[in-house]
Structure formats: C-alpha cells, structure tokens
ZASE-578396 format. One record per residue (C-alpha): residue number from 1; residue in three letters; x, y, z. Coordinates in steps of 0.2 Angstrom, whole numbers, plus 5000, padded with zeros to 4 digits. Each point is the difference from the previous one (the first is absolute). Example, Ala and Ser with C-alpha at 12.3 -4.5 7.8 and 13.67 -1.06 7.14 Angstrom:
2
@fivo 1 voba ALA px 5062 py 4978 pz 5039
@fivo 2 voba SER px 5006 py 5017 pz 4997
***
This chain:
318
@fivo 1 voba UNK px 4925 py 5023 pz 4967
@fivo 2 voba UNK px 5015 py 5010 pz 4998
@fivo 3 voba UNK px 5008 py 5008 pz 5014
@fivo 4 voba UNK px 5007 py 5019 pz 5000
@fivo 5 voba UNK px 5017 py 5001 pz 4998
@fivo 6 voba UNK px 5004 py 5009 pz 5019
@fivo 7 voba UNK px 4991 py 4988 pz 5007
@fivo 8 voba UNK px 5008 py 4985 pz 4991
@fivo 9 voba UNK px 5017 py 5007 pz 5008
@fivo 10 voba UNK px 4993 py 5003 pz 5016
@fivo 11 voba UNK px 4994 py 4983 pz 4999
@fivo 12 voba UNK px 5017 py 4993 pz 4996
@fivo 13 voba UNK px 5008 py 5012 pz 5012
@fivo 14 voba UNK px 4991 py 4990 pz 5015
@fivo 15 voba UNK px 5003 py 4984 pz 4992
@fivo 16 voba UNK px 5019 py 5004 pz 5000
@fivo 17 voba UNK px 4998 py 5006 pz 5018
@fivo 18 voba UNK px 4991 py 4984 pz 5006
@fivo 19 voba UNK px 5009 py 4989 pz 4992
@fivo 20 voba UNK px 5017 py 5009 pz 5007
@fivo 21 voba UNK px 4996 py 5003 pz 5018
@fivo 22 voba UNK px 4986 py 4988 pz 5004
@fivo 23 voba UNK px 5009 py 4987 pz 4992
@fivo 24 voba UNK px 5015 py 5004 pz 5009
@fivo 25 voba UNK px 4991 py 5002 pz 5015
@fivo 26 voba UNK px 4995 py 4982 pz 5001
@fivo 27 voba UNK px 5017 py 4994 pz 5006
@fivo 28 voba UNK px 4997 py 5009 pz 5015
@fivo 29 voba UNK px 4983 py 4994 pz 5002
@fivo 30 voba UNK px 5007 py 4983 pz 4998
@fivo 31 voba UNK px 5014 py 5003 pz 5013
@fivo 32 voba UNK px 4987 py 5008 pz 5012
@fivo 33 voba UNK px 4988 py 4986 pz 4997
@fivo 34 voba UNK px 5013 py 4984 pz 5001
@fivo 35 voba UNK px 5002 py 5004 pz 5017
@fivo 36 voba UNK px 4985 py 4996 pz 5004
@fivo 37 voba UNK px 4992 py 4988 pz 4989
@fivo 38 voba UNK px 5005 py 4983 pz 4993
@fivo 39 voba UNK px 5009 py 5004 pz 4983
@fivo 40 voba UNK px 4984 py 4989 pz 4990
@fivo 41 voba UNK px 4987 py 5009 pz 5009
@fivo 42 voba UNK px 5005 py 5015 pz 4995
@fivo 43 voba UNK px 5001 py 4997 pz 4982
@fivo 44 voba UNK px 4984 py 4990 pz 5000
@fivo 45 voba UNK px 4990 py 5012 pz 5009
@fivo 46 voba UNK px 5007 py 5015 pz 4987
@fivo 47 voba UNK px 4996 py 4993 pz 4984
@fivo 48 voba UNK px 4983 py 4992 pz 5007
@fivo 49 voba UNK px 4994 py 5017 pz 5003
@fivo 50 voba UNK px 5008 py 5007 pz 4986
@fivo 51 voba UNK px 4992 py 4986 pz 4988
@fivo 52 voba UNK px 4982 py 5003 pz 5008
@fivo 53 voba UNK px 5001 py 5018 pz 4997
@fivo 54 voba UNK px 5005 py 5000 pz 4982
@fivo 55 voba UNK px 4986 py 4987 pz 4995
@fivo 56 voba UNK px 4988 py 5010 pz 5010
@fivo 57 voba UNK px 5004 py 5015 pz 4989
@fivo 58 voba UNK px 5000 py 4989 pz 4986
@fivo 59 voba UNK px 4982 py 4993 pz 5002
@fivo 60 voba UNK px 4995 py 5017 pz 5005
@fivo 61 voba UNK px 5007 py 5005 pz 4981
@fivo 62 voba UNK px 4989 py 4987 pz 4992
@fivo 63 voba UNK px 5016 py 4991 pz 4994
@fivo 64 voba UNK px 5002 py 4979 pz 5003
@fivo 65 voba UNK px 5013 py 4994 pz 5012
@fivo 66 voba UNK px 4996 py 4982 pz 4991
@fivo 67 voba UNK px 5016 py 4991 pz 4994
@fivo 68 voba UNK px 5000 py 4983 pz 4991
@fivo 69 voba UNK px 5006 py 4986 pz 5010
@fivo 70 voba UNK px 5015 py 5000 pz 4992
@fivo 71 voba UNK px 5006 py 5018 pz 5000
@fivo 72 voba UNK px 4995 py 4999 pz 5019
@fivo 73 voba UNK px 5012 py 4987 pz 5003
@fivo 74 voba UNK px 5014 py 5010 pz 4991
@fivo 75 voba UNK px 4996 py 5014 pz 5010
@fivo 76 voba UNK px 5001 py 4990 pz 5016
@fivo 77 voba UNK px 5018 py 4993 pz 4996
@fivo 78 voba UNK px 5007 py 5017 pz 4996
@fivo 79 voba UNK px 4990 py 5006 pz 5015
@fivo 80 voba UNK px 5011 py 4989 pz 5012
@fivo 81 voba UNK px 5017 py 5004 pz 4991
@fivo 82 voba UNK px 4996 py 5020 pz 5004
@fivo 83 voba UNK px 4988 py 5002 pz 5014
@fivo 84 voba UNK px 5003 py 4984 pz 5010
@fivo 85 voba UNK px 5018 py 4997 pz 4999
@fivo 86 voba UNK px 5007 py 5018 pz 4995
@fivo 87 voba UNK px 4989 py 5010 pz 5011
@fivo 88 voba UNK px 5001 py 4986 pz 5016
@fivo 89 voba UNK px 5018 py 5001 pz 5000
@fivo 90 voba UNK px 5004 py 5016 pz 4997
@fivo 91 voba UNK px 4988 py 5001 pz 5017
@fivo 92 voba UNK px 5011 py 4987 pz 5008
@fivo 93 voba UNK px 5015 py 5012 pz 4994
@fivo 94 voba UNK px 4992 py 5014 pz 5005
@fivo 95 voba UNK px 4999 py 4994 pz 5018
@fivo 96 voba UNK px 5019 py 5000 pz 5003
@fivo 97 voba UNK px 5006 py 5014 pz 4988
@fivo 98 voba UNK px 4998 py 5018 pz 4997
@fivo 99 voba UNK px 4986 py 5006 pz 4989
@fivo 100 voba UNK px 5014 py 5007 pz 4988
@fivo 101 voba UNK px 5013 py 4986 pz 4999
@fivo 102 voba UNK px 4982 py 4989 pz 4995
@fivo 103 voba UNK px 4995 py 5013 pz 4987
@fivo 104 voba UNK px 5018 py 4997 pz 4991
@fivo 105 voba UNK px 5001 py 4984 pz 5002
@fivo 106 voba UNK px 4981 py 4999 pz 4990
@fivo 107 voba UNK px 5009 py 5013 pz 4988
@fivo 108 voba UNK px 5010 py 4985 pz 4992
@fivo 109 voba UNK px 4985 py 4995 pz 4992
@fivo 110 voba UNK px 5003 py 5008 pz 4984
@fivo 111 voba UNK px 5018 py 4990 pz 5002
@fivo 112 voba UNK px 4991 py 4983 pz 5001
@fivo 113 voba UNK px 4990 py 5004 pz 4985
@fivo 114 voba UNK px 5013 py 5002 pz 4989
@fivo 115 voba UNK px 5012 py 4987 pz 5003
@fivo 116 voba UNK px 4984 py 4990 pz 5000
@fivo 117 voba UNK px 4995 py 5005 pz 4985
@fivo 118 voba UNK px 5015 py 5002 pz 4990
@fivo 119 voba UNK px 5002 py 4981 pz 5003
@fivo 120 voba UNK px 4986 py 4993 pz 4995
@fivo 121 voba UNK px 4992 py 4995 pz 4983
@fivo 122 voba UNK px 4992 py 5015 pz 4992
@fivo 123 voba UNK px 5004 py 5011 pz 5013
@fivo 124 voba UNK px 5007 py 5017 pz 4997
@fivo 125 voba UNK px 5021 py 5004 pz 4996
@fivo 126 voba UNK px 5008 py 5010 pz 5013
@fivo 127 voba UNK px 5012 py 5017 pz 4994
@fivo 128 voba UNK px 5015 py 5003 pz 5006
@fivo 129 voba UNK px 4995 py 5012 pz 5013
@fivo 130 voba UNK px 4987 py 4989 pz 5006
@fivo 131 voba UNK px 5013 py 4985 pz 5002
@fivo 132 voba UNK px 5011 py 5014 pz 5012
@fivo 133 voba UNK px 4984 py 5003 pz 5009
@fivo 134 voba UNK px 4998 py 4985 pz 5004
@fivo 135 voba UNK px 5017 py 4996 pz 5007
@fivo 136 voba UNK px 5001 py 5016 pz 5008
@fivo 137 voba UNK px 4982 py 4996 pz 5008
@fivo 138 voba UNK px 5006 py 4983 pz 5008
@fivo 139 voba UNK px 5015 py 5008 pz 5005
@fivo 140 voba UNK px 4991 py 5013 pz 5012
@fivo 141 voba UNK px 4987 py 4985 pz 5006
@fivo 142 voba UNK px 5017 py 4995 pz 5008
@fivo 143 voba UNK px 5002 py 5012 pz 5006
@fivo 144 voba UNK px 4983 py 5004 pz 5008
@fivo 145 voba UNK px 5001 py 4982 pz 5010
@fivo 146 voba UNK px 5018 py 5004 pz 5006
@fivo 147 voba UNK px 4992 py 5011 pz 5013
@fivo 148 voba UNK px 4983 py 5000 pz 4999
@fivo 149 voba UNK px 4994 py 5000 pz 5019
@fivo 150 voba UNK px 5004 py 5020 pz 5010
@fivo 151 voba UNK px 5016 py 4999 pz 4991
@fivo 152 voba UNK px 5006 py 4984 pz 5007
@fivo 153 voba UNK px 5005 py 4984 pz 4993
@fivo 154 voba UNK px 4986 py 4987 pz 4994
@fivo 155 voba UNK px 4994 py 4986 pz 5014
@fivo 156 voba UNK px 4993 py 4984 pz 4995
@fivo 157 voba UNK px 4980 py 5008 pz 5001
@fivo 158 voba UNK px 5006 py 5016 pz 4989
@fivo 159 voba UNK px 5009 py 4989 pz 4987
@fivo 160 voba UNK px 4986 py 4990 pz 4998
@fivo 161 voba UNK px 4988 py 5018 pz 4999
@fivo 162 voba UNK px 5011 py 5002 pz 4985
@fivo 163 voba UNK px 4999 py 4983 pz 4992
@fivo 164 voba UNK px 4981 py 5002 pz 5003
@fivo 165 voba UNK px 5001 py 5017 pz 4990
@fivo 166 voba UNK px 5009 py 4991 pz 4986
@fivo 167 voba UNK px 4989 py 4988 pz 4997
@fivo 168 voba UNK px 4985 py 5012 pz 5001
@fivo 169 voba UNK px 5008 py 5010 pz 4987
@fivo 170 voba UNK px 5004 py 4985 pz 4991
@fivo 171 voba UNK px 4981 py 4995 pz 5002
@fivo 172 voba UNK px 4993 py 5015 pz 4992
@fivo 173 voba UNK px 5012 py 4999 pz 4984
@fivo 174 voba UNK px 4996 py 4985 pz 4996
@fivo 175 voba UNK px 4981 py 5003 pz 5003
@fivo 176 voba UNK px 5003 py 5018 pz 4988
@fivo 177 voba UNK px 5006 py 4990 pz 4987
@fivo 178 voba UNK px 4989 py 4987 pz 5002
@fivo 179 voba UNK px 4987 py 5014 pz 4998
@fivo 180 voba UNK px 5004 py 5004 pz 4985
@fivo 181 voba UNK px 5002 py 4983 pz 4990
@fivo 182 voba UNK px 4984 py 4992 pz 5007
@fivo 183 voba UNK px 4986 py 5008 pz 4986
@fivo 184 voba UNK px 4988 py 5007 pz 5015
@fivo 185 voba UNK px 4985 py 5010 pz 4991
@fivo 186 voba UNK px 4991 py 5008 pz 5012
@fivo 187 voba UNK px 5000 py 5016 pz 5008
@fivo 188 voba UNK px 5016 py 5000 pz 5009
@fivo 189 voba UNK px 4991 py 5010 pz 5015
@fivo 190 voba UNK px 4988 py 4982 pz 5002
@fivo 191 voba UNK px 5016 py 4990 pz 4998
@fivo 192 voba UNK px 5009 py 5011 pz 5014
@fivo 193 voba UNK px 4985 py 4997 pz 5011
@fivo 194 voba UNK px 5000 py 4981 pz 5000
@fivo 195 voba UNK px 5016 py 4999 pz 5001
@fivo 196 voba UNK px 4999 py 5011 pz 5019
@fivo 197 voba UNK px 4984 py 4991 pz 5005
@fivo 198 voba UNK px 5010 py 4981 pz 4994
@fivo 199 voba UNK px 5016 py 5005 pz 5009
@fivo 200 voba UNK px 4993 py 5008 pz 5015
@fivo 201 voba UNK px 4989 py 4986 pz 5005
@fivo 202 voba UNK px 5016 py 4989 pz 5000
@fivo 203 voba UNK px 5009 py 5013 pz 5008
@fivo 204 voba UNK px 4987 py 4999 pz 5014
@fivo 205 voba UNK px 4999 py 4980 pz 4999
@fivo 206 voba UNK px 5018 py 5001 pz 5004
@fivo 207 voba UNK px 5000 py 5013 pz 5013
@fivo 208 voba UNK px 4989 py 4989 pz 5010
@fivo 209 voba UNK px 5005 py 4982 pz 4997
@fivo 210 voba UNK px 5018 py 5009 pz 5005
@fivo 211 voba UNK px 4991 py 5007 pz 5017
@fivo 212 voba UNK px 5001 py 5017 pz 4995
@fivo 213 voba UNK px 4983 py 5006 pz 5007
@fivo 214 voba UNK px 5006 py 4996 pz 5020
@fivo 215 voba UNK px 5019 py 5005 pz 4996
@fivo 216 voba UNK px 4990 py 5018 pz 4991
@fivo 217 voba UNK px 5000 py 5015 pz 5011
@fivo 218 voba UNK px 4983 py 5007 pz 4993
@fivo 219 voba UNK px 5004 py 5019 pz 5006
@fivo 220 voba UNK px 4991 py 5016 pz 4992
@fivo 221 voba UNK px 5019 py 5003 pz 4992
@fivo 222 voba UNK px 4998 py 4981 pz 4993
@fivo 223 voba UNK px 4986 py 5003 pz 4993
@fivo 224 voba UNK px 5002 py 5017 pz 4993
@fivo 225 voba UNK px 5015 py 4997 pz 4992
@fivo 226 voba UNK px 4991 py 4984 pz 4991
@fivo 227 voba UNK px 4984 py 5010 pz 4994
@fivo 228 voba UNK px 5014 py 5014 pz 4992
@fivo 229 voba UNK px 5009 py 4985 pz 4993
@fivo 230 voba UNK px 4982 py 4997 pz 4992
@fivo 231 voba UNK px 4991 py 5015 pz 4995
@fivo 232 voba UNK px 5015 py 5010 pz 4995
@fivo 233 voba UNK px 5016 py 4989 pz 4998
@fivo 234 voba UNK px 4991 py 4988 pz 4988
@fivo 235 voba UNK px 4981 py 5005 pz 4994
@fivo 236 voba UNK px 5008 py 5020 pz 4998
@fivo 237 voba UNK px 5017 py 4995 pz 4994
@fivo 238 voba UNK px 4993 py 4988 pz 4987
@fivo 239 voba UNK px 4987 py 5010 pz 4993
@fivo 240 voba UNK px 5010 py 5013 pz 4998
@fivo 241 voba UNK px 5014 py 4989 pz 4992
@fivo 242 voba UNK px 4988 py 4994 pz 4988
@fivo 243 voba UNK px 4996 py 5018 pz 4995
@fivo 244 voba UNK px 5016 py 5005 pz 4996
@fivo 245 voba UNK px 5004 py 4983 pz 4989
@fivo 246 voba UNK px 4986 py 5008 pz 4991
@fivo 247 voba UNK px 5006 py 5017 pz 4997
@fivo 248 voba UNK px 5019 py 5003 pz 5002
@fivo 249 voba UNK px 5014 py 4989 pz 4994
@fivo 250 voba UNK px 5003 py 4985 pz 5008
@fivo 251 voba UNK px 5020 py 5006 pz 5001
@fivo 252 voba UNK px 4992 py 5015 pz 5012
@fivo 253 voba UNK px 4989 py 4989 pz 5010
@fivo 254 voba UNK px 5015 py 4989 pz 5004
@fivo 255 voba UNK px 5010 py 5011 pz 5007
@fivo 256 voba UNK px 4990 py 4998 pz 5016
@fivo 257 voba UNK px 5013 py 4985 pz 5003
@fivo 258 voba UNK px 5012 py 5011 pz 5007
@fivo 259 voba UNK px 4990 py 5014 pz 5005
@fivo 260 voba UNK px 4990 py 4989 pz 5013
@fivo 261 voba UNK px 5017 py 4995 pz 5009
@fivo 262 voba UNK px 5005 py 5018 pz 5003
@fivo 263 voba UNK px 4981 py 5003 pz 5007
@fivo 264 voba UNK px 5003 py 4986 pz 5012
@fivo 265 voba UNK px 5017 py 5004 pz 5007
@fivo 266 voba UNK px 4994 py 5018 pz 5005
@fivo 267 voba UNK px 4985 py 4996 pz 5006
@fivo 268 voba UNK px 5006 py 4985 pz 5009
@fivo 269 voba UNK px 5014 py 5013 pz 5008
@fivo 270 voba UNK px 4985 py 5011 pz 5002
@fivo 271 voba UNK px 4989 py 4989 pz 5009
@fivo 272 voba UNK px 5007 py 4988 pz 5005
@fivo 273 voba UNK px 5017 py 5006 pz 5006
@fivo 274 voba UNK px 5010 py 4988 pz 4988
@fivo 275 voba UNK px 5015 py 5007 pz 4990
@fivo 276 voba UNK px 5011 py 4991 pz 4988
@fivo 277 voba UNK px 5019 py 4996 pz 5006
@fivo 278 voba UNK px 5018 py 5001 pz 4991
@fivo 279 voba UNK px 5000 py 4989 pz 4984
@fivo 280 voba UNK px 4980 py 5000 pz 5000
@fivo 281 voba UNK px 4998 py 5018 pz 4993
@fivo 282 voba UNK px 5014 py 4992 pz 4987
@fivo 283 voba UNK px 4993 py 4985 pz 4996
@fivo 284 voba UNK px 4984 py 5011 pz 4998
@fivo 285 voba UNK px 5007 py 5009 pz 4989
@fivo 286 voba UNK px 5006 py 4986 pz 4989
@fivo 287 voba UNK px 4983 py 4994 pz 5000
@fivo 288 voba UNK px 4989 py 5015 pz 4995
@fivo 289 voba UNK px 5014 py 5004 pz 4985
@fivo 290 voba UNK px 5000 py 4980 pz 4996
@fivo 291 voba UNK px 4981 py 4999 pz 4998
@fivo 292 voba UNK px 4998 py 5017 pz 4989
@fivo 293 voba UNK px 5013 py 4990 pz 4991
@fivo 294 voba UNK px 4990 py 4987 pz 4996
@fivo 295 voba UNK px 4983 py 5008 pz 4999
@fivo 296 voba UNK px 5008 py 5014 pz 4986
@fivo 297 voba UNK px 5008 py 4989 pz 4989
@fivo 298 voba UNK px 4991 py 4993 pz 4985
@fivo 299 voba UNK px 4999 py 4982 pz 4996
@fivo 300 voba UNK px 5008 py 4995 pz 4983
@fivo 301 voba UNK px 4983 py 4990 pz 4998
@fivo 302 voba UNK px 4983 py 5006 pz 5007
@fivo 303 voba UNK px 4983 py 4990 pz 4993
@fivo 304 voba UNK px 4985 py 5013 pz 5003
@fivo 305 voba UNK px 4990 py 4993 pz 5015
@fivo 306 voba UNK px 4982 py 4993 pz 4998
@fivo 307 voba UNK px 4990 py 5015 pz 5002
@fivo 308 voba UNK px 4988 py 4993 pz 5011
@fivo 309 voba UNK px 5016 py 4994 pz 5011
@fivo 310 voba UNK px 5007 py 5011 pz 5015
@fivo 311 voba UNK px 5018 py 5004 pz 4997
@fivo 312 voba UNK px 5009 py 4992 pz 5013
@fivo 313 voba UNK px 5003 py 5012 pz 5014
@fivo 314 voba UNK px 5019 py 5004 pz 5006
@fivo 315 voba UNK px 4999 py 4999 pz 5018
@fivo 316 voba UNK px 4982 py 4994 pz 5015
@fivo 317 voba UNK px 4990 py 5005 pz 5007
@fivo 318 voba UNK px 5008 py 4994 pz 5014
***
C-alpha cells in the first residue's frame, strides 16, 4: 500500500529523531545502569526483552520467525560479536567513564571498518580522504584516553574501560563485515531477533556464572533504565533504523555515527552532570570530523549488496 507523501516524511522525520536522540540517549542509560547492575546482565536482560517483543510482533503479523539450522547458527556467531561482546563491554566501559567519552569511543566504528575492509580480500578501496579520516580518527582516540576520567589522567580501571571500548568497537566491525559476506536470506528483522535472543541468553549465562545477580543492586532506577534500554534503545531504535535503510540513503542514515555522540555528551551533561575536560572537547572534535571522513568518501570499488542482506550498520546499538 502506498504511503502519502507527508506522511512518508513525517515518518522518516521520527525515525531520524529516534534514531539521533534515543540512540544517543542509551549511553546515559548505560552509564546510569552500570552502576548498578553487573555489566552482562544488563545487556542480557535488554536484548532478551527486546527479542521477545519483536517476534511477538512478528507472529502477531502472521510472518515465520523460523530459520534453518544453518542461518541460525550464523546468526548466533555474529550475535555474540555485536550483542555479547560489543554491547557487555561497552557496559563494563560504561561503568567507569562518562556517557560522552563511551559514545566517541563507539564512534571509531566506522574507523575499524575501513581499515578492516580495505585490507582484506574483496573488500572496498579507501580514497584519499577516507585514508586522512582514518589517521585523524586514531589520532583523536588518543586523545580521548589521555584524559578520560573528570578530566584527570587514566588509572589502571579507566585504561582498562578503554581497552574494553576498543575491543567492543573492534567486535562490532568485524561482525558488520561479517554481516555482509555471510549470504543470510532471510528477513533481516528475524535475523536481528535471534541474534538478541542468542546473545542475551549468554549475556545472562554469564552474568550469573560471574555472580552478577547478588553483586546487582535491583533498584526501580536499575530496572527502569534496563526496560528503556529495551523498549526504546533497541526494539524503537532498530525499527526505526530498518525504516530508514528502506527509504533514504544509506549515506543519510549513517550520519547517526556522529550525531549520537553529540546527543550523549549533552545529555550526559544534562543529566548526569558529566562534562568533557581540555583535550577531550579536541579529541572530540577530531573524532566527529574523522568519521564524516570516512562515511563521505566513496570507495574506489563498491559490489552492490545482496538485496535480501542488511547493509552493515556504522555504529551499535550500544
């Protein structure tokens, strides 16, 4: 059924909005929550709720959530990589540091991408301006873990928040590329919900074996934040995603990958009370200009994606 034309750009108005603020807004959610709860139960509780919804929704819409054994499997493994080990240590991450500095450090993503891509077979060329992005990007990632803590040189617990955020960005590149090479036919909104449901069950496996239910402090706040990590910062903020990979330009849409960051260091100063210090606001900087870098410049080589394939997103649902 065709949709009028106002209500098509109200529609992607929202989707923008969502997608911008809510997503930005999840690092704060994140900060709030990691005080309280143990990094995996957070994450695993999320996308369990999160998955259950969407296939509810799904089965309310008559459509199968059935996958061969196969494609389930596949959808497990990248599962892990971007909702086990991005989302759990970007939790970890978030316990430590501000809800802005964790935001620009997940902001390297599109950086990761790249370099990963441009090195390996059949993978896309970098232009020259992506190559400066790049550079520029890891440049202000330095700078971001100079002082990453109110201002104050690292410690031993806040470099190791930033080595966790490293490798969670690091996780979900290699699972966005992943995504695209492995030939995954069906609807990419099933594929999305297996891979929460697979993830947040080890999320929660771990949290427990890792005595994360007696360490937890299960306050109304806890819990709160958790359901709007849920509800809005994943069944909301991935819906809406999938909409507008449907009906803008996939350029547009990534643009969220240095929007979000921005959304998070004023609301975490709004909030929260946090405030980015000295060469943070730099290396912010760096890092914002770095990644529309990256994102704008066209690859030399681009091979059309499968079109039952999601395009890989730029930056996670954290």
């Amino acid at each position: 059924m065709m949709v009028p034309a106002m209500s098509k750009r109200v529609q992607i108005s929202i989707a923008f909005a969502v997608v911008y603020v809510v997503w930005g807004s999840t690092y704060v959610a994140i900060r709030y929550a990691a005080q309280l709860l143990h990094p995996a139960l957070i994450s695993g509780l999320r996308y369990v709720i999160a998955a259950s919804v969407l296939m509810c929704y799904l089965l309310v819409r008559g459509r199968t959530v059935r996958l061969p054994r196969r494609q389930l499997l596949q959808a497990g493994a990248l599962g892990f990589l971007v909702f086990s080990v991005n989302t759990t240590l970007v939790n970890y991450g978030g316990k430590i540091l501000s809800a802005g500095v964790v935001a620009l450090f997940l902001s390297t993503i599109p950086l990761f991408i790249a370099v990963l891509e441009a090195f390996l077979p059949g993978g896309s060329n970098i232009r020259g301006f992506g190559w400066l992005g790049i550079s520029t990007g890891f440049v202000g990632l330095v700078m971001l873990t100079s002082r990453s803590v109110h201002g104050q040189p690292l410690t031993g617990p806040s470099w190791l928040a930033c080595g966790a955020l490293i490798i969670a960005s690091l996780a979900w590149a290699i699972g966005s590329i992943l995504s695209k090479r492995i030939m995954l036919k069906a609807s990419p909104l099933v594929l999305s919900c297996w891979q929460m449901l697979i993830a947040g069950c080890i999320n929660l496996v771990v949290g427990v074996a890792c005595g994360g239910v007696q360490s937890s402090h299960w306050t109304r706040g806890a819990w709160m934040a958790t359901l709007y990590l849920a509800f809005f910062g994943s069944v909301a903020t991935y819906t809406s995603y999938l909409f507008l990979l449907r009906h803008v330009r996939i350029s547009a849409v990534a643009t969220y990958a240095y929007v979000n960051p921005v959304v998070a260091v004023l609301l975490g100063w709004l909030i929260l009370q946090e405030r980015l210090h000295g060469v943070e606001w730099a290396g912010m900087a760096i890092v914002l200009v770095s990644v529309a870098l990256v994102i704008t410049s066209k690859p030399a080589n681009v091979k059309p994606a499968h079109k039952d394939r999601l395009p890989a997103r730029v930056l996670v649902d954290s």
